[in-house]
PDB file with one MODEL, atoms N, CA, C and O in Angstrom:
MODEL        1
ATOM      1  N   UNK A   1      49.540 -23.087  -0.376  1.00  0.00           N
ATOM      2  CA  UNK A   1      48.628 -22.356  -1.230  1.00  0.00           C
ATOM      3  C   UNK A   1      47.261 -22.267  -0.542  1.00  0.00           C
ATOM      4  O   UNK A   1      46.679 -23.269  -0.128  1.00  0.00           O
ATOM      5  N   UNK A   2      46.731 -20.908  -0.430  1.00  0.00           N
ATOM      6  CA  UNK A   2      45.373 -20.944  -0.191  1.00  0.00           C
ATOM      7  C   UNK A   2      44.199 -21.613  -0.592  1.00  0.00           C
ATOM      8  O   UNK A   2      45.257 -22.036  -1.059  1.00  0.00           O
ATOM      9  N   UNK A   3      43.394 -22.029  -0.833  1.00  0.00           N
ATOM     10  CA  UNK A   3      42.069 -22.793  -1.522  1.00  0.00           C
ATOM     11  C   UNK A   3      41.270 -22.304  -1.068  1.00  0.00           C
ATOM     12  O   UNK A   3      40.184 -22.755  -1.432  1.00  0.00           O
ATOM     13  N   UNK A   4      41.208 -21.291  -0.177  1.00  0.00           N
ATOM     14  CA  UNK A   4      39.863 -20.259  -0.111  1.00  0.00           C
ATOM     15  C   UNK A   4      39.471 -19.538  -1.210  1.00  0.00           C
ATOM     16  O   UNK A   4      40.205 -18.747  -1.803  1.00  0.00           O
ATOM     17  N   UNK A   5      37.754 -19.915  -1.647  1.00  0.00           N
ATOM     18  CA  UNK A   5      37.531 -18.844  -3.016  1.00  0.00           C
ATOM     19  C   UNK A   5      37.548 -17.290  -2.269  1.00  0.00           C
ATOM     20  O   UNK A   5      37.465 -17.244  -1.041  1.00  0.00           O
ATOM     21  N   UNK A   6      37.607 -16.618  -2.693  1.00  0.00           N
ATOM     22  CA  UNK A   6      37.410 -15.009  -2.292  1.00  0.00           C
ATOM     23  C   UNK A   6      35.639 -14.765  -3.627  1.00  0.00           C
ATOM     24  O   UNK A   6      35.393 -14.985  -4.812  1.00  0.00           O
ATOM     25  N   UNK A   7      34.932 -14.240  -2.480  1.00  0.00           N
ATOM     26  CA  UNK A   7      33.844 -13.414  -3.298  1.00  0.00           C
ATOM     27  C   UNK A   7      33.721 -12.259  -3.491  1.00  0.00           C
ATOM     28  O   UNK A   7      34.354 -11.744  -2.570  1.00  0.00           O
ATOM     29  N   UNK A   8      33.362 -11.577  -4.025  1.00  0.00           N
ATOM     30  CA  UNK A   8      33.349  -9.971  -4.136  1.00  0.00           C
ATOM     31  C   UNK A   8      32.247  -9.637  -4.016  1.00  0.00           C
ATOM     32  O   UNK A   8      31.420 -10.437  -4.453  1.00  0.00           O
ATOM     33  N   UNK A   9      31.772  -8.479  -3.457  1.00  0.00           N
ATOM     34  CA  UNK A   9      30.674  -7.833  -2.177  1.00  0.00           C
ATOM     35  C   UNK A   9      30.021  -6.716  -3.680  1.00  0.00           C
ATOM     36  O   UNK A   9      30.670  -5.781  -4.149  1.00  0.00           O
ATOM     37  N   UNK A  10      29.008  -7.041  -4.037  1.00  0.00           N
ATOM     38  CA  UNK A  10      28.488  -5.893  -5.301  1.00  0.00           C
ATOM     39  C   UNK A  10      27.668  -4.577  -4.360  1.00  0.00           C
ATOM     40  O   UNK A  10      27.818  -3.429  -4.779  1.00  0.00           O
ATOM     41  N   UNK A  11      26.898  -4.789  -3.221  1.00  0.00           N
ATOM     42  CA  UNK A  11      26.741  -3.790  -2.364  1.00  0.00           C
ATOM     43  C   UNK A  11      26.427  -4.168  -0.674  1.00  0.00           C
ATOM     44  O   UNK A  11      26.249  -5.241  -0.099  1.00  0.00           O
ATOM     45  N   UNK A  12      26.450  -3.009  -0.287  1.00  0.00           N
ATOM     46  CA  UNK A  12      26.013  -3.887   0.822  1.00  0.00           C
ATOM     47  C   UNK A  12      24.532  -3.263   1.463  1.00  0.00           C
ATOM     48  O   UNK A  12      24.329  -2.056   1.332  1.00  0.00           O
ATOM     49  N   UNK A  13      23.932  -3.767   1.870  1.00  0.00           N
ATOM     50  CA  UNK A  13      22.191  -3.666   1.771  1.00  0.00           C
ATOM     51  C   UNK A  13      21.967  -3.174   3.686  1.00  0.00           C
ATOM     52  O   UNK A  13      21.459  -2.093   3.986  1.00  0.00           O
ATOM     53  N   UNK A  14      22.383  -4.048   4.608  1.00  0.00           N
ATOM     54  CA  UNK A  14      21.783  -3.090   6.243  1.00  0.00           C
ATOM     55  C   UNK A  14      23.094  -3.980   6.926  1.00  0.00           C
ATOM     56  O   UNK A  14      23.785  -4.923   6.541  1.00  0.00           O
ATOM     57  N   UNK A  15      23.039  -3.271   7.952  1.00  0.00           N
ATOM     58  CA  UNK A  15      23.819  -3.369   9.031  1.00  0.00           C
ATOM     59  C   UNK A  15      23.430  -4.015  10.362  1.00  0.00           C
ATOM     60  O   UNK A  15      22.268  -3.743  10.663  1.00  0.00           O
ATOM     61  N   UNK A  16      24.054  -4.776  11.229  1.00  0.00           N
ATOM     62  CA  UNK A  16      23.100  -5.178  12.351  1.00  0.00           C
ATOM     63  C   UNK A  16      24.027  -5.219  13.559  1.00  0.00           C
ATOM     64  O   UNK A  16      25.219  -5.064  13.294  1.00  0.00           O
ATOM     65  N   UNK A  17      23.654  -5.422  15.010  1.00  0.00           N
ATOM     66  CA  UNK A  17      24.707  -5.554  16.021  1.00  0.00           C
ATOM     67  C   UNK A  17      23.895  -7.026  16.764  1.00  0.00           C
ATOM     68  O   UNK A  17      22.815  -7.030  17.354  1.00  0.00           O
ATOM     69  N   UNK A  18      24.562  -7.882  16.574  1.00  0.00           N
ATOM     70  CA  UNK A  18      24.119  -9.253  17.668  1.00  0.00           C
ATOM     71  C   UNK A  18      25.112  -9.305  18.626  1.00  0.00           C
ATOM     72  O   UNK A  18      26.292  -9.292  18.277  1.00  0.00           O
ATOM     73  N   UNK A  19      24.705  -9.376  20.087  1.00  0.00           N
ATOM     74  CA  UNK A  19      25.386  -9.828  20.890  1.00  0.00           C
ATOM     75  C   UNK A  19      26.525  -8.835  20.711  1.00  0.00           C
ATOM     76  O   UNK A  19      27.633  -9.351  20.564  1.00  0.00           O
ATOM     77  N   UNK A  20      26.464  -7.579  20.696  1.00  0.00           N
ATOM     78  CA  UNK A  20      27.818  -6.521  20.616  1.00  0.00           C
ATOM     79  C   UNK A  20      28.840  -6.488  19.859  1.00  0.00           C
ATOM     80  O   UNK A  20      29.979  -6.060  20.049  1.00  0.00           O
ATOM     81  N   UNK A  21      28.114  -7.204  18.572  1.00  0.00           N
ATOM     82  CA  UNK A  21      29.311  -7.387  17.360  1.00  0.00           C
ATOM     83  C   UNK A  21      28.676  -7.116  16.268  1.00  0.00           C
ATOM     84  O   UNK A  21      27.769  -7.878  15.937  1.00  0.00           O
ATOM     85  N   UNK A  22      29.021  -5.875  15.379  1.00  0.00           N
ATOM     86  CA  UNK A  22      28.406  -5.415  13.915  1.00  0.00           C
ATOM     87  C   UNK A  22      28.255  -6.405  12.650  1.00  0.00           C
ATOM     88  O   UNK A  22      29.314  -6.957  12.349  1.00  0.00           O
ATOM     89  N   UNK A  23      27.469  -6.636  12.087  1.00  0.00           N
ATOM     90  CA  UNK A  23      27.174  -7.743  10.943  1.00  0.00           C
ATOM     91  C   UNK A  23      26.929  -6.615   9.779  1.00  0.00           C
ATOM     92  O   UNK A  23      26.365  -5.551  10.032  1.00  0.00           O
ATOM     93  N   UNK A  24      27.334  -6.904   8.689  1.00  0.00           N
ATOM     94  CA  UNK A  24      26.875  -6.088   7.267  1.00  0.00           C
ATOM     95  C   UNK A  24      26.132  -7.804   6.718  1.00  0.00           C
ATOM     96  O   UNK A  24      26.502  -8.966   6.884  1.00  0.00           O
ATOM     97  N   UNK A  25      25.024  -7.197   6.067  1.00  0.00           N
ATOM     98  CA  UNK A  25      24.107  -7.902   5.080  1.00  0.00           C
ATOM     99  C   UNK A  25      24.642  -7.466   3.744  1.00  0.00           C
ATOM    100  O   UNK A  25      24.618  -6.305   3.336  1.00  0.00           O
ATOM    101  N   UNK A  26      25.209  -8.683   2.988  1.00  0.00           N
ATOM    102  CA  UNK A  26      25.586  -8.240   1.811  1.00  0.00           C
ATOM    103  C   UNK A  26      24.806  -9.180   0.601  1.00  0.00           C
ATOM    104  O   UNK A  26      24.128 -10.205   0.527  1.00  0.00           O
ATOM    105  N   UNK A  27      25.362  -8.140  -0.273  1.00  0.00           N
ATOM    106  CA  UNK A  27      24.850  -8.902  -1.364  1.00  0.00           C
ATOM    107  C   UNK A  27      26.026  -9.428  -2.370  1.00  0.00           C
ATOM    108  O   UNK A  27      26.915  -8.638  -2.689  1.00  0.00           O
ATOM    109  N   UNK A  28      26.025 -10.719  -2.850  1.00  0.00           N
ATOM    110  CA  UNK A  28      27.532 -11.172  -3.364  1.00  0.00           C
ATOM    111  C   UNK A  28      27.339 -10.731  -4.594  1.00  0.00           C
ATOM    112  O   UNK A  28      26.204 -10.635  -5.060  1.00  0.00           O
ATOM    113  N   UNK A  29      28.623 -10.350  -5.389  1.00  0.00           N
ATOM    114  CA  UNK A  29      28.521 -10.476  -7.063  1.00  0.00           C
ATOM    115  C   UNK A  29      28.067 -11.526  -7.662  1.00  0.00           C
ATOM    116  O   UNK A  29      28.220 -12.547  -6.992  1.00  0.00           O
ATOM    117  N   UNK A  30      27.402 -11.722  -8.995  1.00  0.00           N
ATOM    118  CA  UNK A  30      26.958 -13.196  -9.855  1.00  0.00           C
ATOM    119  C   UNK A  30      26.219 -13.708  -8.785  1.00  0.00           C
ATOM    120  O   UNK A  30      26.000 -14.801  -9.307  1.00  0.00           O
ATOM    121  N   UNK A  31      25.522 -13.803  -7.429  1.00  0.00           N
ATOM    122  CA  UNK A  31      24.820 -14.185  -7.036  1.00  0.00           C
ATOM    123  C   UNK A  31      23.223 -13.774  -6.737  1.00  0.00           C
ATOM    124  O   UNK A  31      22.823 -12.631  -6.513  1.00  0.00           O
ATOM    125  N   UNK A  32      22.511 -14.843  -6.784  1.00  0.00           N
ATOM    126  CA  UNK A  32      20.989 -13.843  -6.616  1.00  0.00           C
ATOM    127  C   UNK A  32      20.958 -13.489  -5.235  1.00  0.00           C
ATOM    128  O   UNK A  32      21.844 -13.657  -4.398  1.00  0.00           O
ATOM    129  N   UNK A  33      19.749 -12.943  -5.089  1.00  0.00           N
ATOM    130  CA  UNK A  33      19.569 -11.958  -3.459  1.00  0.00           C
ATOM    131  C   UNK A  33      19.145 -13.251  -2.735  1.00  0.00           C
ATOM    132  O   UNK A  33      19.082 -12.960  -1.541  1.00  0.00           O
ATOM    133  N   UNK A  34      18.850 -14.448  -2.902  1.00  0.00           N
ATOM    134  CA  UNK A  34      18.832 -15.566  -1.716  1.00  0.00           C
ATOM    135  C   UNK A  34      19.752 -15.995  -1.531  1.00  0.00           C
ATOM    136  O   UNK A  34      19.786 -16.904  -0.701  1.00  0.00           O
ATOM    137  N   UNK A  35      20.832 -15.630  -2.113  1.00  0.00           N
ATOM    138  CA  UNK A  35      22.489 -15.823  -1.358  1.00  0.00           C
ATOM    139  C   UNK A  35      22.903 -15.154  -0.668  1.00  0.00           C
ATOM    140  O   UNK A  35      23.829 -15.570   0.029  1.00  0.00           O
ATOM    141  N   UNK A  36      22.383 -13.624  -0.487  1.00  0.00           N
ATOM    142  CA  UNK A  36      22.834 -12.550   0.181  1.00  0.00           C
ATOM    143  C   UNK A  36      23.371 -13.628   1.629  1.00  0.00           C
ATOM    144  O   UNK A  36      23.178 -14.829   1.814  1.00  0.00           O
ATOM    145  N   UNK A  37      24.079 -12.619   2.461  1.00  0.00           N
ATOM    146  CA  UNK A  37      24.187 -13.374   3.590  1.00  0.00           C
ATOM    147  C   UNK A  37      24.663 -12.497   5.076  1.00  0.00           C
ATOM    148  O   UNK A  37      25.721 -11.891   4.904  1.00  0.00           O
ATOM    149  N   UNK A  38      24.392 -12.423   5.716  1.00  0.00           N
ATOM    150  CA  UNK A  38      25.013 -11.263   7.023  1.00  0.00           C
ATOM    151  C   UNK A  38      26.461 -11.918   7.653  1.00  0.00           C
ATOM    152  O   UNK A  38      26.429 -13.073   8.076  1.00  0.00           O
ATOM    153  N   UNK A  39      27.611 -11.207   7.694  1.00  0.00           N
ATOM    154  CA  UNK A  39      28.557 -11.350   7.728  1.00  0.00           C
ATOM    155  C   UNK A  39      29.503 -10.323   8.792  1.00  0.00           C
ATOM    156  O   UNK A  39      29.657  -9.112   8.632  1.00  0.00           O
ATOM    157  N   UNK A  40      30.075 -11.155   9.902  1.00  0.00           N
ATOM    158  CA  UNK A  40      30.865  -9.969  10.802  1.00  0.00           C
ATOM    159  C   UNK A  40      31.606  -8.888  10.032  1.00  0.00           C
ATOM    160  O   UNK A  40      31.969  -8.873   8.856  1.00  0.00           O
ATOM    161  N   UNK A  41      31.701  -8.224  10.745  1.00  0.00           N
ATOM    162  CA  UNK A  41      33.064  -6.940  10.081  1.00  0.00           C
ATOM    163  C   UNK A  41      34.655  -7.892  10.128  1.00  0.00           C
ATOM    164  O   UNK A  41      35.614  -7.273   9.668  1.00  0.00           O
ATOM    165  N   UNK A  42      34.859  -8.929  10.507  1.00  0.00           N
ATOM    166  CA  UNK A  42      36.294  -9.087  10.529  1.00  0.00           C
ATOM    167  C   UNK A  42      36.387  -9.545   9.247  1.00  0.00           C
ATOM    168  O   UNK A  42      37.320  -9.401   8.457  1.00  0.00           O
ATOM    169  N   UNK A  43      34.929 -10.331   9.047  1.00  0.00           N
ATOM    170  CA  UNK A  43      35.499 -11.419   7.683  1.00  0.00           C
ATOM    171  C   UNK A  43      35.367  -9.941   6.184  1.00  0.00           C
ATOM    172  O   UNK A  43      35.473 -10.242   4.996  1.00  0.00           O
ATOM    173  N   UNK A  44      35.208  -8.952   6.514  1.00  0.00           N
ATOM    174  CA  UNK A  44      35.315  -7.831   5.502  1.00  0.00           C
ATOM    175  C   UNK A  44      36.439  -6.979   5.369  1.00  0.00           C
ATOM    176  O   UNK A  44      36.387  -5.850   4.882  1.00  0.00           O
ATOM    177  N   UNK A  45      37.390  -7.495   5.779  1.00  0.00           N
ATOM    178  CA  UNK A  45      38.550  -6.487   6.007  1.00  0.00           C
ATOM    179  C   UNK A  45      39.124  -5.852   4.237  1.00  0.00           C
ATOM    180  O   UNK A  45      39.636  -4.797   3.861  1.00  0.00           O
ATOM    181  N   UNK A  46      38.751  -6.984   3.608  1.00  0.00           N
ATOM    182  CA  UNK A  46      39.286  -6.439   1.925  1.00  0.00           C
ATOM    183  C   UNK A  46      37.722  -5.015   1.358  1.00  0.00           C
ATOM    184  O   UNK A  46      37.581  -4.417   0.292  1.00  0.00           O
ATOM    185  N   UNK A  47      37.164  -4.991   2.198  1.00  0.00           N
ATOM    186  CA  UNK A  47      36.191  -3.671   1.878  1.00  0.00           C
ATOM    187  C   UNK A  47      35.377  -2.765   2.751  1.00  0.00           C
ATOM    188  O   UNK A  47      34.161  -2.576   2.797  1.00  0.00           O
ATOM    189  N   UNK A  48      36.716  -2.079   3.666  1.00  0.00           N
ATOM    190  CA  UNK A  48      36.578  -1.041   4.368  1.00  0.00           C
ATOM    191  C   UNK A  48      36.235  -0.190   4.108  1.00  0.00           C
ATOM    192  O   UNK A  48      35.613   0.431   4.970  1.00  0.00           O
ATOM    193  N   UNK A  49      36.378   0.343   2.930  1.00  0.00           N
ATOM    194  CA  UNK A  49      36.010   1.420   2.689  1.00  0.00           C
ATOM    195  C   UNK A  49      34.227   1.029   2.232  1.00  0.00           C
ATOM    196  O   UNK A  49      33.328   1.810   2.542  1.00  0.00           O
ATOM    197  N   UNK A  50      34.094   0.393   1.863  1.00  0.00           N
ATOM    198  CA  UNK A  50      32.578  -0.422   1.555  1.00  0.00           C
ATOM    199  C   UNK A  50      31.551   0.210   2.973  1.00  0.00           C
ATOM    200  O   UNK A  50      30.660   1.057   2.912  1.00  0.00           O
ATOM    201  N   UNK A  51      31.967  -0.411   3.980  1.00  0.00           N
ATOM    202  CA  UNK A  51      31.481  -0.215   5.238  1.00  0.00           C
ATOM    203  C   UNK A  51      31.897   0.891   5.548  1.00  0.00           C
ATOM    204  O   UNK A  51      31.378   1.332   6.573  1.00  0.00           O
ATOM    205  N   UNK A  52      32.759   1.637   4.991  1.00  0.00           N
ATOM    206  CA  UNK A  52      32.923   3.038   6.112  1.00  0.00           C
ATOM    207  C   UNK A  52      31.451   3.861   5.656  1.00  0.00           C
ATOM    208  O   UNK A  52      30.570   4.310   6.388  1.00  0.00           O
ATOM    209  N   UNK A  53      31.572   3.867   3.982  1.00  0.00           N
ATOM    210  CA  UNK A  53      30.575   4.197   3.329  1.00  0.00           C
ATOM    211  C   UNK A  53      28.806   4.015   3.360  1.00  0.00           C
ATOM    212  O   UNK A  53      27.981   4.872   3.046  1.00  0.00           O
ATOM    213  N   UNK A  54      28.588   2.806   3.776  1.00  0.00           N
ATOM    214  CA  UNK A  54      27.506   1.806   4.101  1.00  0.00           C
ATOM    215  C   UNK A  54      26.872   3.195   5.684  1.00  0.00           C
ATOM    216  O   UNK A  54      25.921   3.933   5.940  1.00  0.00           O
ATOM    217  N   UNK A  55      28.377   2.710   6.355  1.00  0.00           N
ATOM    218  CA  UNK A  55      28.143   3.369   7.990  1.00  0.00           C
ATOM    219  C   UNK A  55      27.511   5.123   7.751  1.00  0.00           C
ATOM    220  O   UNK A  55      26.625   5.552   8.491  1.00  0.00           O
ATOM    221  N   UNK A  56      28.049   5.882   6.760  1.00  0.00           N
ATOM    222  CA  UNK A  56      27.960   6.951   6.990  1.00  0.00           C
ATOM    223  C   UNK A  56      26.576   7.150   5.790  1.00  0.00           C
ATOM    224  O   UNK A  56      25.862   8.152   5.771  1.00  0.00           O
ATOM    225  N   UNK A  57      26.451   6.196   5.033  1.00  0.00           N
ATOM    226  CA  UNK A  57      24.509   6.351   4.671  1.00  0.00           C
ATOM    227  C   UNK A  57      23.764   6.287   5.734  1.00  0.00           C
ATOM    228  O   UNK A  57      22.859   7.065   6.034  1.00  0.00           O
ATOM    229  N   UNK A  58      24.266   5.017   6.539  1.00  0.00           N
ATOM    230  CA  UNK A  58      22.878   4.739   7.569  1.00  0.00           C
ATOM    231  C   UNK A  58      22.814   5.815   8.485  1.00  0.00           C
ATOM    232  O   UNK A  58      21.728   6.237   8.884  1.00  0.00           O
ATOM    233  N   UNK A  59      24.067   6.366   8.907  1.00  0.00           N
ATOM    234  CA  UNK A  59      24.113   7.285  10.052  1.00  0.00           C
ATOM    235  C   UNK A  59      23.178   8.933   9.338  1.00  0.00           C
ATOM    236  O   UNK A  59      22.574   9.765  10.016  1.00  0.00           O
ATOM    237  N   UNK A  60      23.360   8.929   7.930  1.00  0.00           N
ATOM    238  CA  UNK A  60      22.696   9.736   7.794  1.00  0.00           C
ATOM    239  C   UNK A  60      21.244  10.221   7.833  1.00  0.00           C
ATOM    240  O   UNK A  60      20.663  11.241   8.203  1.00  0.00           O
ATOM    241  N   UNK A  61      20.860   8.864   7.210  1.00  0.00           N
ATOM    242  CA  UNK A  61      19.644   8.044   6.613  1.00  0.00           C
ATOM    243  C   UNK A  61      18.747   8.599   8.609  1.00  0.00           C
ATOM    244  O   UNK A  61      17.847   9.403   8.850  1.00  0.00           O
ATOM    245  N   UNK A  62      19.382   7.907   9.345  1.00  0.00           N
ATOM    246  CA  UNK A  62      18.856   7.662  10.936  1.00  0.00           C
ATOM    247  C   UNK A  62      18.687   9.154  11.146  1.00  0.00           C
ATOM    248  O   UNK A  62      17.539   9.510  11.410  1.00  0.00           O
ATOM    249  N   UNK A  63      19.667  10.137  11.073  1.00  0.00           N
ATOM    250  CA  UNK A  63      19.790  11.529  11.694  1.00  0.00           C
ATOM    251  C   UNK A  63      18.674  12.221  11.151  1.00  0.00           C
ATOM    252  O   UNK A  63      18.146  13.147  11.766  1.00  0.00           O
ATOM    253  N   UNK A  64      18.079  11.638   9.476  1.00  0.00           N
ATOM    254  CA  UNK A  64      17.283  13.055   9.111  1.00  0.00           C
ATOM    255  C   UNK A  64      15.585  11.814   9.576  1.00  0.00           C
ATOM    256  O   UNK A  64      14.448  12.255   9.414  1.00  0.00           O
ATOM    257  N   UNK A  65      15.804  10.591  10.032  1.00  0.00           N
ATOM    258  CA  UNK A  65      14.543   9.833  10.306  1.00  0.00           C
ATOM    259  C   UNK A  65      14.193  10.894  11.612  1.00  0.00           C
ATOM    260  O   UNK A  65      13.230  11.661  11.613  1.00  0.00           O
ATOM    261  N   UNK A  66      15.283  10.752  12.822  1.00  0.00           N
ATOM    262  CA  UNK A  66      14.782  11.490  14.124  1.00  0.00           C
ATOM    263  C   UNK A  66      14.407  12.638  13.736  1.00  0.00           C
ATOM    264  O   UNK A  66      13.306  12.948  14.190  1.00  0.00           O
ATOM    265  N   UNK A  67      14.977  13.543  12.945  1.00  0.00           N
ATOM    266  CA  UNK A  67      14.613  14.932  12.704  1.00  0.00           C
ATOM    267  C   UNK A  67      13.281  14.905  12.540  1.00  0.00           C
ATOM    268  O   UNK A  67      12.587  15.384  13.437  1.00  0.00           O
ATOM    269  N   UNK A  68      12.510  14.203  11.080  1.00  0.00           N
ATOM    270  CA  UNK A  68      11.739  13.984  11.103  1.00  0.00           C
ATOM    271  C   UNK A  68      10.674  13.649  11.775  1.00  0.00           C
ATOM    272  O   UNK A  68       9.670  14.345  11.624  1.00  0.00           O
ATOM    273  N   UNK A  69      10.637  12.523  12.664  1.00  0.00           N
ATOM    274  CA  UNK A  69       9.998  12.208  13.696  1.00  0.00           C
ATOM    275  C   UNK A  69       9.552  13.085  15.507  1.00  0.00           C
ATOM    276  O   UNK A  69       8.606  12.883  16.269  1.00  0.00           O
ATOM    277  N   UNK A  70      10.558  13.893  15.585  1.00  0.00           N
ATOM    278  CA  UNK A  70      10.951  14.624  16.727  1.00  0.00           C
ATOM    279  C   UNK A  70       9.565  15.610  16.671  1.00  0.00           C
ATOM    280  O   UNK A  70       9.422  16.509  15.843  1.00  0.00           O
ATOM    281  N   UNK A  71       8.528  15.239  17.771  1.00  0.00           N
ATOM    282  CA  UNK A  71       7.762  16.442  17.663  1.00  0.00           C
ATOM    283  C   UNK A  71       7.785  17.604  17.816  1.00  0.00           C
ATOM    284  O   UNK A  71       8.673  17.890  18.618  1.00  0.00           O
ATOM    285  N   UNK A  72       7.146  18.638  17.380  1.00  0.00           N
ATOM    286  CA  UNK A  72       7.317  20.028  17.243  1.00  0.00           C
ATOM    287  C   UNK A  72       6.943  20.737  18.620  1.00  0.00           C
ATOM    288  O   UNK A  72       6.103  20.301  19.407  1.00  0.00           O
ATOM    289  N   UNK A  73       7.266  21.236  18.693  1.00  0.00           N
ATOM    290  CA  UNK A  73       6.890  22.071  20.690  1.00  0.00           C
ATOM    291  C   UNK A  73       6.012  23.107  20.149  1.00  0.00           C
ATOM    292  O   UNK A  73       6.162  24.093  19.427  1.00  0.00           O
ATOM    293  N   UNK A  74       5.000  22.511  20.777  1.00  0.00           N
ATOM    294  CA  UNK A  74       3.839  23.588  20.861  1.00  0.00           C
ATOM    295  C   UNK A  74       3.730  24.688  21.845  1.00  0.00           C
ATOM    296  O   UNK A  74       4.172  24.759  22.992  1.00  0.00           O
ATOM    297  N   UNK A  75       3.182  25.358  21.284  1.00  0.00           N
ATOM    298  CA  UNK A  75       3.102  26.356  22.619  1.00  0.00           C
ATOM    299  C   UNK A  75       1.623  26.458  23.085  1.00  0.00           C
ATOM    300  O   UNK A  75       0.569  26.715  22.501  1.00  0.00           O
ATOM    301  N   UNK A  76       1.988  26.129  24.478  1.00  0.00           N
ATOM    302  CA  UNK A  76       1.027  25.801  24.969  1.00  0.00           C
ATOM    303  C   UNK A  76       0.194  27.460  25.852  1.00  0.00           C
ATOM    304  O   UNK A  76       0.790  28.222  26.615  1.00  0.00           O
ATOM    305  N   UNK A  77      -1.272  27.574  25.397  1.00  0.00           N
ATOM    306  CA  UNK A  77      -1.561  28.632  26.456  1.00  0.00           C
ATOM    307  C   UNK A  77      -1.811  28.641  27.952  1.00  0.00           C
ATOM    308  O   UNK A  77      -2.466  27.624  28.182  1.00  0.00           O
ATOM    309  N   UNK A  78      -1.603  29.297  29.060  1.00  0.00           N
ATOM    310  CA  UNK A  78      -1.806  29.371  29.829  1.00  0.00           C
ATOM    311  C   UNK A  78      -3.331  29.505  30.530  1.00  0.00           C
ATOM    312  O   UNK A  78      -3.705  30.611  30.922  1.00  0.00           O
ATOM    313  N   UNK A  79      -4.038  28.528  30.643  1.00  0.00           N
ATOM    314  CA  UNK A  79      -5.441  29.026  31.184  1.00  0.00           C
ATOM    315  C   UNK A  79      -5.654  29.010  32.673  1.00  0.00           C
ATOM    316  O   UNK A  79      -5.322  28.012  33.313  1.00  0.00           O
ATOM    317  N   UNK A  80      -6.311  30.298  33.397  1.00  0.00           N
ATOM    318  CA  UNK A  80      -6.568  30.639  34.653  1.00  0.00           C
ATOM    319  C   UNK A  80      -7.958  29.398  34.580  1.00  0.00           C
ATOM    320  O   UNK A  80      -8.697  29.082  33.648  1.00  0.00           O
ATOM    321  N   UNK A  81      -7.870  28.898  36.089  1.00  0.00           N
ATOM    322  CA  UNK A  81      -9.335  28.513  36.495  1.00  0.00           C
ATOM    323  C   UNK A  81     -10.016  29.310  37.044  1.00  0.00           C
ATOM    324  O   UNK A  81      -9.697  29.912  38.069  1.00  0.00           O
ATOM    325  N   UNK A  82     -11.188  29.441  36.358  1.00  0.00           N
ATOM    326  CA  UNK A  82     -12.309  30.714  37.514  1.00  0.00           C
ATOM    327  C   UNK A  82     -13.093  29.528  38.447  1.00  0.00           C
ATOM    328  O   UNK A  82     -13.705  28.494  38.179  1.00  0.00           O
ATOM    329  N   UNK A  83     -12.679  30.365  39.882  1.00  0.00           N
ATOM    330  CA  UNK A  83     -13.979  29.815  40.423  1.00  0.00           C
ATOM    331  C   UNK A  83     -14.725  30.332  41.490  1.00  0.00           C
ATOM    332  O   UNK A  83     -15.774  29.785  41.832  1.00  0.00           O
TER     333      UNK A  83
ENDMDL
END
């Protein structure tokens, strides 16, 4: 018989990569946010779809930050030097 409790994941809050391995920061059910805890992707396998979801906010979230940020191309005039 197992004796591992299982917790259940109420959302999951950021994402991280240490050392070339993805971590989700979660937040547990019935627990307060100083329990939250960052957790590899293996130990999440019962909420894939959690993280597929998580992945495709942030990826969005990031795409319209650069947009945003990306400066605008000016056009620049051409000035002759007189001399």
């Amino acid at each position: 018989m197992d004796s591992r409790e299982e917790y259940i994941v109420e959302r999951i809050i950021d994402r991280r990569t240490v050392n070339g391995k993805r971590e989700y920061y979660l937040k547990w059910e019935g627990y307060d946010d100083e329990d939250n805890t960052w957790e590899p992707v293996e130990n999440l396998q019962h909420c894939l779809e959690m993280l597929a979801e998580c992945d495709a906010s942030l990826e969005r979230r990031m795409r319209a930050m650069n947009m945003h940020l990306k400066p605008k191309k000016e056009k620049h005039e051409k000035y002759r030097k007189n001399n």
